[in-house]
N, C-alpha and C positions, 0 to 999 in steps of 0.2 A: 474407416472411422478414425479422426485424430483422438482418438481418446486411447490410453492404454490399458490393459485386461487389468490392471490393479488399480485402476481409476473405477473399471466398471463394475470389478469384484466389491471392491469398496460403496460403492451406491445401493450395489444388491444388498451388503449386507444389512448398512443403513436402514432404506426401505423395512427390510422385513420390523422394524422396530415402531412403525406406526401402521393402524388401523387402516389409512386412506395414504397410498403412493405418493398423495399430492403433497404430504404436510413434511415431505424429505427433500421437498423446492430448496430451502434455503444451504441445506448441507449439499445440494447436488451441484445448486452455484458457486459452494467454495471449491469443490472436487474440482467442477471446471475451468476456475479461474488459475487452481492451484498447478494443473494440467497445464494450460495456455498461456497462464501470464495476467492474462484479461479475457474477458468474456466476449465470446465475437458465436455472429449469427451460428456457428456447426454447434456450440456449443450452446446454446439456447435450443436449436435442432434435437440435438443429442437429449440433453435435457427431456424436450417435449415428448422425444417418443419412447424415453423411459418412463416417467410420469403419467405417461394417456392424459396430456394437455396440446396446448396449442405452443409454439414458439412465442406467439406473440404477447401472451399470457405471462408464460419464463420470464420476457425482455422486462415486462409491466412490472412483472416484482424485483430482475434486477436492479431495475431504476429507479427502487426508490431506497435503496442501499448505497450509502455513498463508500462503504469499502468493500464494494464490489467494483473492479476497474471497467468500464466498455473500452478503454485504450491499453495500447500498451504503456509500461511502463519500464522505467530503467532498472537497472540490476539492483539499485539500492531505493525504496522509496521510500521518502522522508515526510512524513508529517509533524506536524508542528502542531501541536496543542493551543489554540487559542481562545479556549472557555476565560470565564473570569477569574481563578487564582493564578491561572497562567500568564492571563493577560494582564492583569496588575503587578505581577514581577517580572514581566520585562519580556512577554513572550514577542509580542510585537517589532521590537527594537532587534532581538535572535531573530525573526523570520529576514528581516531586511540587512542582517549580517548576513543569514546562510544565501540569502539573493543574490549578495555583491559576492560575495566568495564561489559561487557557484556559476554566477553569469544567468542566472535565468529569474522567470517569474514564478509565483505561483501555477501550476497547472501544466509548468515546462518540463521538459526533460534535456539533460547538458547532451552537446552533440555526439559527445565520446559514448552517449546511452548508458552513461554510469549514475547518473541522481534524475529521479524526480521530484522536483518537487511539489508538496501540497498542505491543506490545512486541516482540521478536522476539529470538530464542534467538543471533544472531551474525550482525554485520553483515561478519564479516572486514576489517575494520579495526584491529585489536588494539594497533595501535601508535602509533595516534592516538587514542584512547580518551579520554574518553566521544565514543562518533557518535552519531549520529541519521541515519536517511533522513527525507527529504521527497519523496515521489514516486521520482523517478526520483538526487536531487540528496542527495550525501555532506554533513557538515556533522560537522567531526571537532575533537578537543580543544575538546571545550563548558566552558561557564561558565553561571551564571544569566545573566551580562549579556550574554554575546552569542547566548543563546536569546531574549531580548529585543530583542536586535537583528533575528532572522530572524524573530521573529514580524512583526513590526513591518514590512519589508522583505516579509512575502509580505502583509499586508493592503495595502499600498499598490498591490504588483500586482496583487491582486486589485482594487482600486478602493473598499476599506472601510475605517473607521478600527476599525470592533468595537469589544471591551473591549479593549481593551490596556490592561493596569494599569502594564504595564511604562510604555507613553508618558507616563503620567501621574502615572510617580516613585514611585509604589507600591510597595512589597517584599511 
């Protein structure tokens, strides 16, 4: 089983918290994703025969979650906020910054496996616009330069220099 006993402790306990096994789908899909990365068929499997559903069930309600992954993703994954307060201050013109600085598109991941990138319909942040998430981590009232800044700041912790154009004064 790729799953770890405190992955599956954790479901158990979950579970005992509703009436019907079934309505702990959604938390059992982050356990798994949080476990794996991204949600791949064991882990739909896993899912199904915790729950007494089918796999294909699981898959039906992963997908219609867009922050649940079916791919992998990079070590750091970047969503960009493009609702409308974001997109009125400039969320748009930041997503085609962090594209050039990064070398990829939407939906990509850089080859080093260090950024994905993606978009997401509302980070609820509306009043700090433009956001972005990193993972788990807000990053609100952007700029080019200080999207430069956190690039820059997650390759260090990650222990890489990469391309950063921005390090090296690039526009």
């Amino acid at each position: 089983m790729p799953f770890s006993e405190a992955a599956q402790r954790e479901l158990q306990e979950i579970i005992q918290r509703y009436p019907d096994k079934r309505s702990a789908m959604l938390p059992a899909l982050a356990i798994a994703q949080r476990e794996q990365g991204y949600l791949t068929p064991e882990a739909y499997q896993w899912i199904a025969e915790v729950l007494d559903t089918s796999p294909t069930w699981v898959a039906s309600v992963a997908s219609f979650y867009t922050m649940l992954r079916k791919e992998p993703a990079g070590r750091y994954l970047i969503q960009v906020c493009t609702n409308l307060s974001c997109s009125l201050l400039g969320a748009r013109s930041l997503l085609d910054h962090l594209r050039e600085r990064l070398g990829i598109d939407v939906g990509e991941t850089t080859p080093d496996g260090l950024f994905t990138l993606t978009t997401v319909e509302c980070l609820g942040s509306c009043a700090t616009a433009p956001v972005m998430q990193v993972n788990d981590r807000y990053y609100e009232q952007l700029t080019p330069e200080r999207i430069d800044e956190i690039l820059a700041g997650l390759r260090r912790e990650a222990g890489t220099c990469g391309d950063d154009r921005a390090a090296e004064g690039q526009s």
